[in-house]
Backbone as numpy.savetxt, mean C-alpha at the origin, in Angstrom:
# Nx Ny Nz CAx CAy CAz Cx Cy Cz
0.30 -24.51 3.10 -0.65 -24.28 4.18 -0.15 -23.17 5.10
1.23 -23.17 5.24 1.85 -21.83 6.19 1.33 -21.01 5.74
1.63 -20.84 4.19 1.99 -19.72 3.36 0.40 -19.25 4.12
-0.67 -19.60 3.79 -2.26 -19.59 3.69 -2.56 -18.79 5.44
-1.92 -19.49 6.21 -2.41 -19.06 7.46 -2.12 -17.69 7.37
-0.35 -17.34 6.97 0.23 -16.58 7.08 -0.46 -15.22 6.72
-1.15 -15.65 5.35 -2.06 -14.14 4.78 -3.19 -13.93 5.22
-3.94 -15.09 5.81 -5.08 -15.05 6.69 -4.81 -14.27 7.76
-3.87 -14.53 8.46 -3.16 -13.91 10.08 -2.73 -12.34 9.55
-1.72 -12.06 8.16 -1.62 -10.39 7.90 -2.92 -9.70 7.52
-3.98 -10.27 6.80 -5.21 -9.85 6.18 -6.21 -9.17 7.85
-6.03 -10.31 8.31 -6.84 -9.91 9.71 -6.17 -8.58 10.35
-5.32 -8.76 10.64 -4.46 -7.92 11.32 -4.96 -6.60 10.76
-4.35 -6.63 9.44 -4.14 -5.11 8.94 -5.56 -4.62 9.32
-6.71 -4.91 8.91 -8.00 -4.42 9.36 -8.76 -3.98 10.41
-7.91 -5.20 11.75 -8.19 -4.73 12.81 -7.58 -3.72 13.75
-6.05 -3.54 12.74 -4.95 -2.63 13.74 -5.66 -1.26 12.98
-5.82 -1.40 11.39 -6.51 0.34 11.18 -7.77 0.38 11.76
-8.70 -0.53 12.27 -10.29 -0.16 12.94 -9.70 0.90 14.45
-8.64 -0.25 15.08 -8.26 0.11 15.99 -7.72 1.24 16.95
-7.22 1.63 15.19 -6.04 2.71 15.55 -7.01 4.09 15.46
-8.45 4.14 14.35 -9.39 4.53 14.16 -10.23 5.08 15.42
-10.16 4.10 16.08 -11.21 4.25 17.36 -10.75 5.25 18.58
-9.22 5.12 18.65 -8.82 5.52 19.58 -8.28 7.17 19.26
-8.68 7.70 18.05 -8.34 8.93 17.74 -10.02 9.97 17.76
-9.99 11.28 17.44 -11.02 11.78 16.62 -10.75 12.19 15.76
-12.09 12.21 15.19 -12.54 12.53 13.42 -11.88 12.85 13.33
-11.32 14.02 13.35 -9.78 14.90 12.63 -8.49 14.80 12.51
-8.17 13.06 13.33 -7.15 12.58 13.23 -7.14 11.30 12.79
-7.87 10.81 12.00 -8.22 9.11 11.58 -7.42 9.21 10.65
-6.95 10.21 9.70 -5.69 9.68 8.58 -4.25 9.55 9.31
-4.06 10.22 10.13 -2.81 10.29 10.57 -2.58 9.25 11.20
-3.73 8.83 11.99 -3.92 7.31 12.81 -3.67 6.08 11.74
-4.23 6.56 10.49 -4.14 5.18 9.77 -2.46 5.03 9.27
-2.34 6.11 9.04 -0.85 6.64 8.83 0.09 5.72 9.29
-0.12 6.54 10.53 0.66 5.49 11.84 0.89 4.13 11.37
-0.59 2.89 11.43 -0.31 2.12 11.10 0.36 1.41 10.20
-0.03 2.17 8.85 0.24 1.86 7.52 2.16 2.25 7.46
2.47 3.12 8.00 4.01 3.50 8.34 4.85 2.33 8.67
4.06 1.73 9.54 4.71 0.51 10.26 4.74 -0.95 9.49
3.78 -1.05 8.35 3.90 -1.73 7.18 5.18 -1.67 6.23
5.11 -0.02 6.47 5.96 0.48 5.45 7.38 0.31 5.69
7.75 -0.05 6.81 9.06 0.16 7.29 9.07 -1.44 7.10
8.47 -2.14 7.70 8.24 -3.88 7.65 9.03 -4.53 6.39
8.58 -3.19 5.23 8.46 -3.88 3.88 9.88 -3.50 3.61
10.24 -1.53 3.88 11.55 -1.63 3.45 12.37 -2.45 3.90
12.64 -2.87 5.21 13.93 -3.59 6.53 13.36 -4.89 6.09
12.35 -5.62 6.07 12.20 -7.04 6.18 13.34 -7.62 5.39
13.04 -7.37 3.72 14.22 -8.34 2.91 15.40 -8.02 3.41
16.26 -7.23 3.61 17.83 -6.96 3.80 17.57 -7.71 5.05
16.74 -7.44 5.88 17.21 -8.18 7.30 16.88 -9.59 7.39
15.87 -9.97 6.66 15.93 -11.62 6.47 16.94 -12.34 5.76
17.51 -11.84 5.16 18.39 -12.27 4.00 19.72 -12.07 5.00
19.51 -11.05 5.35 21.09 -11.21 6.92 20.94 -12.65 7.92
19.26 -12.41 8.07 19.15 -13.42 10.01 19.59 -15.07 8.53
19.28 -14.79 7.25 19.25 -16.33 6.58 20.60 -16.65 6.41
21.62 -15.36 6.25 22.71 -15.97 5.84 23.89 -16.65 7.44
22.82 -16.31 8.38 23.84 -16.43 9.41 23.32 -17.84 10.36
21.78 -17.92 10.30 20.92 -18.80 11.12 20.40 -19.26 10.06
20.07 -19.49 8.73 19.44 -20.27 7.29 18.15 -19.72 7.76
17.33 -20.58 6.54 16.18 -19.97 6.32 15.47 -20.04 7.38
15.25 -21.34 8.36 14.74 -21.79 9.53 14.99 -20.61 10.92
16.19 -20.24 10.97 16.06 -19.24 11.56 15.50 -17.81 11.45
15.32 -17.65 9.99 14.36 -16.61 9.86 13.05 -16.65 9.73
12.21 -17.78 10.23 10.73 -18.23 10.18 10.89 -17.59 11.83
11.81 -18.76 12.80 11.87 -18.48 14.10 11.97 -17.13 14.64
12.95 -15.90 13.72 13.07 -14.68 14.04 11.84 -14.10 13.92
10.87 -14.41 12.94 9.81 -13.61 12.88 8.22 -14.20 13.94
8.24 -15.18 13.99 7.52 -15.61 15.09 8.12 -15.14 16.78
9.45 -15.01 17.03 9.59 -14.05 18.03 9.43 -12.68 17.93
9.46 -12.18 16.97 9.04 -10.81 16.43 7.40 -10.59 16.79
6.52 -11.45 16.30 5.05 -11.74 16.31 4.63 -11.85 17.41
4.97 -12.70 18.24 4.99 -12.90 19.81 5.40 -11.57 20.28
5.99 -10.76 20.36 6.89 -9.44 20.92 5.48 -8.67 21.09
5.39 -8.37 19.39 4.37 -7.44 19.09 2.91 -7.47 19.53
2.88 -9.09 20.06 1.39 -9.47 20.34 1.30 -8.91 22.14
2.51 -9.16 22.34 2.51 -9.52 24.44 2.54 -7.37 24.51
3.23 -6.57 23.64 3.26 -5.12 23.75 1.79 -4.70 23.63
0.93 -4.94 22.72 -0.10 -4.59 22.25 -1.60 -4.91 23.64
-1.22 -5.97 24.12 -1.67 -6.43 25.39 -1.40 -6.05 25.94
-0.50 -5.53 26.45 0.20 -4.41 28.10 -0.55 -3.07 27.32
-0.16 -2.47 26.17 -0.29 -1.24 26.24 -1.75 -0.62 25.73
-2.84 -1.74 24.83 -3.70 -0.99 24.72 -4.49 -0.65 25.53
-5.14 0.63 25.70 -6.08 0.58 26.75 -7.15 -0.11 26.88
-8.14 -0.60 28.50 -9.01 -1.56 28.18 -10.42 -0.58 27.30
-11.50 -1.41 27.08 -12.49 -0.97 26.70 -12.88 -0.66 25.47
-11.83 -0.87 24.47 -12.10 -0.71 22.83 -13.50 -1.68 22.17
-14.12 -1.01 22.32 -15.42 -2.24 21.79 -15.89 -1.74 20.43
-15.33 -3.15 19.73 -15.96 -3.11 18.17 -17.34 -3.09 18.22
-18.01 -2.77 17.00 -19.00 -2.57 16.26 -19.87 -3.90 15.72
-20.52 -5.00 16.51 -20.91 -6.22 16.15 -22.68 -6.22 15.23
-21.81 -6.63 14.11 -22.70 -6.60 12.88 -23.17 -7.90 12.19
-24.43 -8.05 12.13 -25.05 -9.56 11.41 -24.61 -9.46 9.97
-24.65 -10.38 9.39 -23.69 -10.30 8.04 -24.11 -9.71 6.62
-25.63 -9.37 6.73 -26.16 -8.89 5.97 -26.23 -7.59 6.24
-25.69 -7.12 7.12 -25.45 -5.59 7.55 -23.30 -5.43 7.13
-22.91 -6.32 7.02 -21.21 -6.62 6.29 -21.38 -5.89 5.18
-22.60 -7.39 4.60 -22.45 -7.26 3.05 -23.09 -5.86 2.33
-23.85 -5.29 3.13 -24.34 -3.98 2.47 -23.86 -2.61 2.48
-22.45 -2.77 3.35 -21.34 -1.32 3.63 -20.29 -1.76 2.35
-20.68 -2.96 1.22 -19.88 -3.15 -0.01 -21.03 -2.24 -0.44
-21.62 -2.10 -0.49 -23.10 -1.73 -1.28 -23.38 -0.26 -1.00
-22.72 0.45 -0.71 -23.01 1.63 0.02 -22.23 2.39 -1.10
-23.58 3.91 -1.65 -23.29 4.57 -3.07 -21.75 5.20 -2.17
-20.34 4.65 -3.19 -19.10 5.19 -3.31 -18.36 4.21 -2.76
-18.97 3.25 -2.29 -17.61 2.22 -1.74 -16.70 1.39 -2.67
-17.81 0.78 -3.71 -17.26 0.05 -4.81 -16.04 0.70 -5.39
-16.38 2.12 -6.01 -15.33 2.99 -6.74 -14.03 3.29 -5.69
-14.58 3.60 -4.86 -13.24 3.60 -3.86 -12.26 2.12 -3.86
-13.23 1.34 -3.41 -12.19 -0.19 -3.83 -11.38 -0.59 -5.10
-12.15 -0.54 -6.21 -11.97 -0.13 -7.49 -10.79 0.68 -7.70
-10.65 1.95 -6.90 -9.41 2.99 -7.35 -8.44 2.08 -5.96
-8.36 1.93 -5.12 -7.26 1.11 -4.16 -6.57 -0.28 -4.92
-7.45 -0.69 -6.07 -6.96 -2.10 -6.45 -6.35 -1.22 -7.96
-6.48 -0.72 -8.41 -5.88 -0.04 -9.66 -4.32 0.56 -9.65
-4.66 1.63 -8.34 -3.17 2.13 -7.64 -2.62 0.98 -7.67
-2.98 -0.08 -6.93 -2.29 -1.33 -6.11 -1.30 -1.94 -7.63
-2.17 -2.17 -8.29 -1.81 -2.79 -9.61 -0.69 -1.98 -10.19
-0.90 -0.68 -10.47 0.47 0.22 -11.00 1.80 0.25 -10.20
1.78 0.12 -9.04 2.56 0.40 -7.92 3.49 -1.05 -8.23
2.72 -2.07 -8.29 3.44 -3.31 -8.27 3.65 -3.97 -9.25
3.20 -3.54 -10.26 3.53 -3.90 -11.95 5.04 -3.49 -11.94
5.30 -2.74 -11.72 6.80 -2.15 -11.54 7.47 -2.42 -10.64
7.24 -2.82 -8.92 7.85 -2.96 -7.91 8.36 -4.59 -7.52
7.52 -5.25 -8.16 7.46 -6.65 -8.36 8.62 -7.44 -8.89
9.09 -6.10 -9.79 10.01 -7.05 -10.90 10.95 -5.61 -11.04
10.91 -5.03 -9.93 12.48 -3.81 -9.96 13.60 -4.17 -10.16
13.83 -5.77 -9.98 15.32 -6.08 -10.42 15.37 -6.01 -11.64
15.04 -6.99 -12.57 15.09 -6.76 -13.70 15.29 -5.51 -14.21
14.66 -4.75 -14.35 14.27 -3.33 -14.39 15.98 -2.26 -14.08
16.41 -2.48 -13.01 17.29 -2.23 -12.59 18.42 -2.75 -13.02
18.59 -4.12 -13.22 19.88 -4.96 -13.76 19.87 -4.56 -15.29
18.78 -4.99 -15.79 18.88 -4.85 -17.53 17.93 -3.50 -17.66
17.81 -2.93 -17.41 17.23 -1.46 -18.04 17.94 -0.45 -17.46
18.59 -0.58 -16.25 19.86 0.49 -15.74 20.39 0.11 -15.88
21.44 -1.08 -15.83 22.65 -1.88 -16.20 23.61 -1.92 -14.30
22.27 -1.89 -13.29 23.15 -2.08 -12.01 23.49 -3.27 -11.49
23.99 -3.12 -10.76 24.72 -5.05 -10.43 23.74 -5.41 -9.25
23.29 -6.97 -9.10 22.58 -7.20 -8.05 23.23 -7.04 -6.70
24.22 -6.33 -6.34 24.90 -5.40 -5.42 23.94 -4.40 -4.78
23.06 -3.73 -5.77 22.48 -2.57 -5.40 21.11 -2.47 -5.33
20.84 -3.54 -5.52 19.30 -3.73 -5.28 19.08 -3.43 -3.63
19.51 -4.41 -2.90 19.00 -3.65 -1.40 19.13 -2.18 -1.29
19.99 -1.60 -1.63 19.74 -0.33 -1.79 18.88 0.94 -2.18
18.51 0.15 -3.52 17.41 0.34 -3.97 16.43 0.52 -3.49
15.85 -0.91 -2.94 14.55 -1.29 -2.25 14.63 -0.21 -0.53
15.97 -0.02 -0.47 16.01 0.69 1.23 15.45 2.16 0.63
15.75 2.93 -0.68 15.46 3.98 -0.62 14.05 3.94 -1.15
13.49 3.27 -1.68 12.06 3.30 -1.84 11.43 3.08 -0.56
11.70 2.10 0.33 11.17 1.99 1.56 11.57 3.54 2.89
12.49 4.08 2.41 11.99 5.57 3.12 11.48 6.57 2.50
11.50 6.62 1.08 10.46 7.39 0.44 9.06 6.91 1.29
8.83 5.89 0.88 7.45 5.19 1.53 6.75 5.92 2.84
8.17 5.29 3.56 7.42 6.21 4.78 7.43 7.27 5.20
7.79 8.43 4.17 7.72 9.73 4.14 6.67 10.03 3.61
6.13 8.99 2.90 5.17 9.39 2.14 3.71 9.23 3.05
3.68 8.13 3.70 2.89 7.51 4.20 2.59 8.81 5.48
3.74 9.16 6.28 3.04 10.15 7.54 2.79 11.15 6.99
3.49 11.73 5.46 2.84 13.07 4.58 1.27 12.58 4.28
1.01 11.88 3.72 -0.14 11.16 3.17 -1.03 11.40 3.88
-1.26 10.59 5.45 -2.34 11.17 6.34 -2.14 12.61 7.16
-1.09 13.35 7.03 -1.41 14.86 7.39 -2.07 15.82 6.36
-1.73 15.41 5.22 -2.17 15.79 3.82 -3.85 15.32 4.06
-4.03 14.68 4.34 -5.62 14.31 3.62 -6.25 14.86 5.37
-5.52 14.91 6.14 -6.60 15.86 7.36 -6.38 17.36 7.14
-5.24 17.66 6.38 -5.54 19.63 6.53 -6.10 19.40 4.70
-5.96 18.96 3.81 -6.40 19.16 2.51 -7.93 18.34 2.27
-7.51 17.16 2.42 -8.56 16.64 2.19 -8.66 15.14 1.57
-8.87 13.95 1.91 -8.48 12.86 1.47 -8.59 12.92 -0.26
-9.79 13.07 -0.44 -10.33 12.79 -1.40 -8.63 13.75 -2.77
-8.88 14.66 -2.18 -7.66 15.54 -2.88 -6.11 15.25 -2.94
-5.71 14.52 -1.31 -4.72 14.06 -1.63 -4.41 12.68 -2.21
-5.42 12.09 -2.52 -5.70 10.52 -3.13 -5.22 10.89 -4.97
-6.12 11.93 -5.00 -5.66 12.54 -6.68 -4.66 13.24 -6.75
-3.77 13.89 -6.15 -2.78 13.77 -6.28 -1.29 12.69 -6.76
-1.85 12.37 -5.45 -0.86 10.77 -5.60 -0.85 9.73 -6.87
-2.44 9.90 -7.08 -2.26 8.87 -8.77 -1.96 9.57 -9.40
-1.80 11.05 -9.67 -1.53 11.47 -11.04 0.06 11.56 -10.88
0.84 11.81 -9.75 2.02 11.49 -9.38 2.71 10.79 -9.60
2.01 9.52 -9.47 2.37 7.94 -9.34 2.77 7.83 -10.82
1.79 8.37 -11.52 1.44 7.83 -13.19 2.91 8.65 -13.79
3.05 9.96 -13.10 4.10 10.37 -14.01 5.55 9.80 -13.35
5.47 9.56 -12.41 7.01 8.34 -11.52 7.08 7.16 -12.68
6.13 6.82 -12.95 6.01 5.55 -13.62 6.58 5.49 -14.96
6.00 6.74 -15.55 6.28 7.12 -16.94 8.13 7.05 -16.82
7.93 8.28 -16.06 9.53 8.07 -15.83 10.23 6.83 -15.75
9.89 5.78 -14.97 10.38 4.80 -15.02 11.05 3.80 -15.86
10.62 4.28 -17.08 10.08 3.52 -18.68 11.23 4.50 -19.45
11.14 5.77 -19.46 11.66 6.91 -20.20 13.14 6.50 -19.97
13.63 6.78 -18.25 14.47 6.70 -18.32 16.06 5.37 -19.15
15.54 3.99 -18.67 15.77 3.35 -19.30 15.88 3.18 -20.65
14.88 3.49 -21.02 14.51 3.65 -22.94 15.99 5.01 -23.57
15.67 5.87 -22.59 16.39 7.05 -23.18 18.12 7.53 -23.51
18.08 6.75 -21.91 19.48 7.35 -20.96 20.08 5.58 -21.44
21.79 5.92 -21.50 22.83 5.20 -21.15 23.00 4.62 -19.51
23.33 3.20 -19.80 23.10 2.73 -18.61 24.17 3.58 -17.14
25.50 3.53 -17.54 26.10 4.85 -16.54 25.13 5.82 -16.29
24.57 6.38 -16.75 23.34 6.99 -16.19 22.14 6.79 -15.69
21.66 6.16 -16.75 20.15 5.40 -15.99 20.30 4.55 -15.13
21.56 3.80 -14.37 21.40 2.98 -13.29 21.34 4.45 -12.16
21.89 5.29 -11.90 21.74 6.28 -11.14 20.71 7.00 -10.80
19.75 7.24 -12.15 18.44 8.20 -12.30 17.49 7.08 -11.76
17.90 5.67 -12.03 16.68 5.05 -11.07 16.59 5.26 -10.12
17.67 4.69 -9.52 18.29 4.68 -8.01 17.71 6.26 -7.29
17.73 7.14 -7.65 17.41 8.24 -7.17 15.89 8.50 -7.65
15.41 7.77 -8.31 13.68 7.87 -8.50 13.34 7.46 -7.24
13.63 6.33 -6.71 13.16 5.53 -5.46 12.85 6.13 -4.59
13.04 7.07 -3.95 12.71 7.83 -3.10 11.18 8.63 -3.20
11.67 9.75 -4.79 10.43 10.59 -5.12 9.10 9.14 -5.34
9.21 8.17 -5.89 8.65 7.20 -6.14 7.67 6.68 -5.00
8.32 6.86 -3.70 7.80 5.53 -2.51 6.98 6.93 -1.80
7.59 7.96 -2.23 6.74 9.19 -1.16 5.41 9.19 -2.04
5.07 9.55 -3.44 3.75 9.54 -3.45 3.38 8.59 -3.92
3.67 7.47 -3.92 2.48 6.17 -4.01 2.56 5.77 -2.99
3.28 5.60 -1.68 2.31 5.41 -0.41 2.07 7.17 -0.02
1.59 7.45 -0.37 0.73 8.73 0.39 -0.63 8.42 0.23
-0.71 7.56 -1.09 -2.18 6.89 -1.00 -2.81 5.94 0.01
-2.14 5.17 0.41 -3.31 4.27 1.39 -3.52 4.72 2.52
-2.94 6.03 3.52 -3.56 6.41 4.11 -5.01 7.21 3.98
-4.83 8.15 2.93 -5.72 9.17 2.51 -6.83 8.33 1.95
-6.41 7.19 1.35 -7.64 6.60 0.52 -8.44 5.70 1.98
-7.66 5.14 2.84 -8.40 4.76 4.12 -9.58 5.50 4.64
-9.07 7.07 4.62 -9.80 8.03 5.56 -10.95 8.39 4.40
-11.04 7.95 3.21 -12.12 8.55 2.11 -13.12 7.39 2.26
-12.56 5.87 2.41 -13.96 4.82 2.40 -14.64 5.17 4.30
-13.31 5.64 5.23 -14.50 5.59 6.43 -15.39 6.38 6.31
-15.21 7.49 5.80 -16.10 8.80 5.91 -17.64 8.46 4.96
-17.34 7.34 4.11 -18.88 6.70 3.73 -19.53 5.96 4.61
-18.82 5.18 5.42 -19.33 4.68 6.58 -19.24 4.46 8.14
-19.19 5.69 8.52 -17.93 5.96 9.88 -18.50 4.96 10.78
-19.56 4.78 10.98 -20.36 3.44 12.07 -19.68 2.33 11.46
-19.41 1.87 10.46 -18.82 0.56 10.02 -17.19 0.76 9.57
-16.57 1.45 10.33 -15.22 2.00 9.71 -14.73 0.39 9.42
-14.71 -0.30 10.87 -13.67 -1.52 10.64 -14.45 -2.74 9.19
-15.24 -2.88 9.47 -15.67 -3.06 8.22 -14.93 -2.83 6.54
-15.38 -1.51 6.25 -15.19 -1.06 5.33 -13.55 -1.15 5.14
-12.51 -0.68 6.01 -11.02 -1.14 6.18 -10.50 -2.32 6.29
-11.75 -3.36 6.21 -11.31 -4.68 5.99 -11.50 -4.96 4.17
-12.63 -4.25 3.90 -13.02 -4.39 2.37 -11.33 -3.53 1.98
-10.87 -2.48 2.20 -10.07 -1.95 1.56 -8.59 -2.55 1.48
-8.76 -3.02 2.91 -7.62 -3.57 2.92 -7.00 -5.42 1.76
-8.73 -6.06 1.95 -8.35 -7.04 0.41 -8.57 -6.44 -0.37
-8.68 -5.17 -1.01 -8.58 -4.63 -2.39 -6.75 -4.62 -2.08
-6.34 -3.70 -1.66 -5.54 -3.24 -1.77 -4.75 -4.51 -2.04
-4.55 -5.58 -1.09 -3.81 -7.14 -1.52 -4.18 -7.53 -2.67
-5.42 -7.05 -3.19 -5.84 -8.04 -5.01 -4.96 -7.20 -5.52
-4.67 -5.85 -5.52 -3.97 -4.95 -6.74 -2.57 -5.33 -6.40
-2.15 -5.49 -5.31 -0.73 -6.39 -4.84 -0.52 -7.85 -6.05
-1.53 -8.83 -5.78 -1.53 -9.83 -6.94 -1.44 -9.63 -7.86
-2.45 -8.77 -8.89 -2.98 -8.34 -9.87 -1.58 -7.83 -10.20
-1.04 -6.96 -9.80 0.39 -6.00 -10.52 1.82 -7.22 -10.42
1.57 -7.90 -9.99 2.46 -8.77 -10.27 2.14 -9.55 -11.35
1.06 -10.08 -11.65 0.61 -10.88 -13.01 0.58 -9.81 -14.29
0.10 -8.58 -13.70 0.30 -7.64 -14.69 1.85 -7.66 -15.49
2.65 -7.06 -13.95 4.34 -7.08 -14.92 5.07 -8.64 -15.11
4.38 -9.63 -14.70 5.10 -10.82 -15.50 4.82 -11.04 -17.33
3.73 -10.49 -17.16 3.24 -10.39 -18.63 4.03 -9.66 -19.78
4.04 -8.27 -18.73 4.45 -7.22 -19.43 6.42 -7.74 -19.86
7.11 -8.33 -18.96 7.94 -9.13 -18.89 7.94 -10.72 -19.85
7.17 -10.99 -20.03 6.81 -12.12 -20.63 6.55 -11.26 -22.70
6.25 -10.54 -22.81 5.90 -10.38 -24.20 6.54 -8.96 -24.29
7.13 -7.79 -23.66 7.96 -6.91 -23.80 9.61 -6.77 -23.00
9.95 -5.69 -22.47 11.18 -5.41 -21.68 10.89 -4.77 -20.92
11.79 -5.43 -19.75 11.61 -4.35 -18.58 11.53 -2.73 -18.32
12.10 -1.97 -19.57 11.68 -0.51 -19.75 10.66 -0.33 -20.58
9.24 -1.97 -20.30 7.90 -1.37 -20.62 6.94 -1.37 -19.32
8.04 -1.66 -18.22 6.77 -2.19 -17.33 6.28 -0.72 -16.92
6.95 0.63 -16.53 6.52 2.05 -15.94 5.51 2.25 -17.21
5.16 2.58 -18.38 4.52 2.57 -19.26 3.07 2.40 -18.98
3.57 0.56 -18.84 1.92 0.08 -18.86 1.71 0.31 -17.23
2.17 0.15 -16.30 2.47 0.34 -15.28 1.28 1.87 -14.66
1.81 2.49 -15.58 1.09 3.89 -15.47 -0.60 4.37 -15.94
-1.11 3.45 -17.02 -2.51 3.44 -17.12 -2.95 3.16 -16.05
-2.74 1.82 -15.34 -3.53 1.99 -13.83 -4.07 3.40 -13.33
-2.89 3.91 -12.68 -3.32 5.33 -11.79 -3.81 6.09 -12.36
-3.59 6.13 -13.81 -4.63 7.17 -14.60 -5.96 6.88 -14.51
-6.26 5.44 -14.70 -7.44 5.11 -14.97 -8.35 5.21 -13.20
-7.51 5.14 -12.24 -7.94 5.44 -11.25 -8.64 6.87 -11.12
-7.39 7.60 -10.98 -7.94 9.15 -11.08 -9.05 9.00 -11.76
-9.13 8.68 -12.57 -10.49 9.24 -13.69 -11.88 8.41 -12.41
-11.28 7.23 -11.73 -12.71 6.99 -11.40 -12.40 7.85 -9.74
-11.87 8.36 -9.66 -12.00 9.61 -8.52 -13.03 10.58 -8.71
-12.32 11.47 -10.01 -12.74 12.33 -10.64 -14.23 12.14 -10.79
-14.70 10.71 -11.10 -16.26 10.86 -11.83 -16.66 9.90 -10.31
-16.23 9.95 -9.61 -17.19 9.32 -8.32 -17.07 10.06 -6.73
-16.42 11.72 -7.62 -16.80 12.38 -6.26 -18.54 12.81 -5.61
-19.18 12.86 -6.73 -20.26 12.76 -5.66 -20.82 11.56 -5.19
-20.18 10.61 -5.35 -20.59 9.43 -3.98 -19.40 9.64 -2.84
-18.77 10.49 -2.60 -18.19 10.19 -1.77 -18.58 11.41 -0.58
-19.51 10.85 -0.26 -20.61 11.54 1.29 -20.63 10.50 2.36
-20.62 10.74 3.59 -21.23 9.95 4.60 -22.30 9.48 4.51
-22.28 8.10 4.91 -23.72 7.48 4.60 -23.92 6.44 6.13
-24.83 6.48 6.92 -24.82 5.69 7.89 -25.92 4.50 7.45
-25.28 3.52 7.72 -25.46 2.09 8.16 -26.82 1.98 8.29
-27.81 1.42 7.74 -29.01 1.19 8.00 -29.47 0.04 9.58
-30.53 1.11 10.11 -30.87 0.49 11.68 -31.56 -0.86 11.44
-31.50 -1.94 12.19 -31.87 -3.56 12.25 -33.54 -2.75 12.37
């Protein structure tokens, strides 16, 4: 039941901090804004494990529930002092919700956020393995690991939304999957190819190029579903944001499988059709991707 609140309480959040962060910028800065936010995910994700696994070994697990509910509390009492007053959402009857799913280019956009999602975590899910028996590194170096993917990340993430306001979302979104797809490949190659004295190293140093362009996507791909519906931004960043958590699930069932009936130097492989198959629905759903406003009551 924690567990349940817990994703109810991040699910909300994430949607309302990118509507938020949305509102308080202009048009020409809504990726960088989402950026912002999504950055602060990003850092969450690299620091959380090493630092829970510190507050657990010193205060047990109980103290790291308590550390993060004072953490939560912190962030809630700052956000109250500092936002400014007057942010007023966009209040919509529900059949005006359900029809910004319905709006020509939103689907495919969701569609390519849950695909990325899936490649990204088919592989990220199960990096130990991957790392222990396909590089031959000691579970010594996994936090390490995970620390240099988590600043790739967020290099990637404030590149990501400056990239998609001077280039163009839509452009830097295809980028990133075809990027992603060849990180991935790599992922697979190396292991398969290289001696473990080596391939524990060539991973270790993927992590970085790795976390910069697959999060460069969820900012840029943020700023491509508002621009179909800029009157319903928070909306539509709530639809993106549970895609993006299904391809989170989804790539984990993906690489248990792939784990379950191959080896861990197959998960970058299969890992990598995802983002291909994304791109392709980029590629064939750029002309839905126009502004479309919200039909009047």
């Amino acid at each position: 039941v924690a567990r349940i609140v817990m994703a109810l309480s991040s699910g909300l959040f994430a949607a309302t901090a990118q509507g938020t962060a949305v509102a308080l910028v202009d048009d020409h800065h809504r990726a960088r804004a989402i950026a912002v936010v999504v950055g602060g995910t990003t850092v969450a994700v690299a620091l959380g494990a090493p630092l829970g696994a510190l507050v657990a070994t010193v205060a047990g697990w109980r103290g790291t529930f308590f550390a993060i509910a004072g953490l939560g509390a912190l962030a809630g009492a700052i956000l109250w002092y500092r936002l400014p007053q007057g942010i007023v959402g966009t209040r919509l009857p529900l059949k005006r919700r359900l029809a910004a799913a319905l709006r020509p280019g939103v689907m495919p956009i969701l569609l390519t956020t849950v695909l990325a999602l899936i490649g990204a975590f088919t592989v990220f899910a199960y990096v130990a393995p991957l790392a222990i028996e396909g590089g031959g590194l000691s579970q010594i170096a996994l936090p390490g690991m995970l620390l240099a993917f988590g600043v790739g990340a967020v290099i990637g993430t404030i590149g990501g939304g400056q990239a998609a306001d001077r280039f163009g979302a839509t452009r830097t979104v295809g980028w990133s999957l075809a990027l992603s797809a060849a990180m991935l490949v790599l992922l697979s190659v190396i292991p398969t190819f290289l001696p473990h004295h080596i391939a524990g190293p060539a991973l270790m140093a993927m992590m970085v190029p790795w976390g910069i362009v697959g999060w460069a996507f969820p900012p840029a791909q943020a700023s491509r579903i508002i621009k179909l519906a800029p009157d319903a931004a928070p909306i539509v960043l709530s639809l993106n944001a549970s895609a993006l958590y299904l391809g989170v699930a989804l790539g984990a069932v993906v690489g248990g499988a792939v784990l379950r009936y191959g080896a861990p130097a197959d998960l970058g492989l299969v890992a990598a059709i995802f983002p291909i198959v994304g791109l392709g629905v980029v590629v064939a759903g750029r002309w839905a991707a126009r502004p479309v406003e919200m039909p009047a009551e």
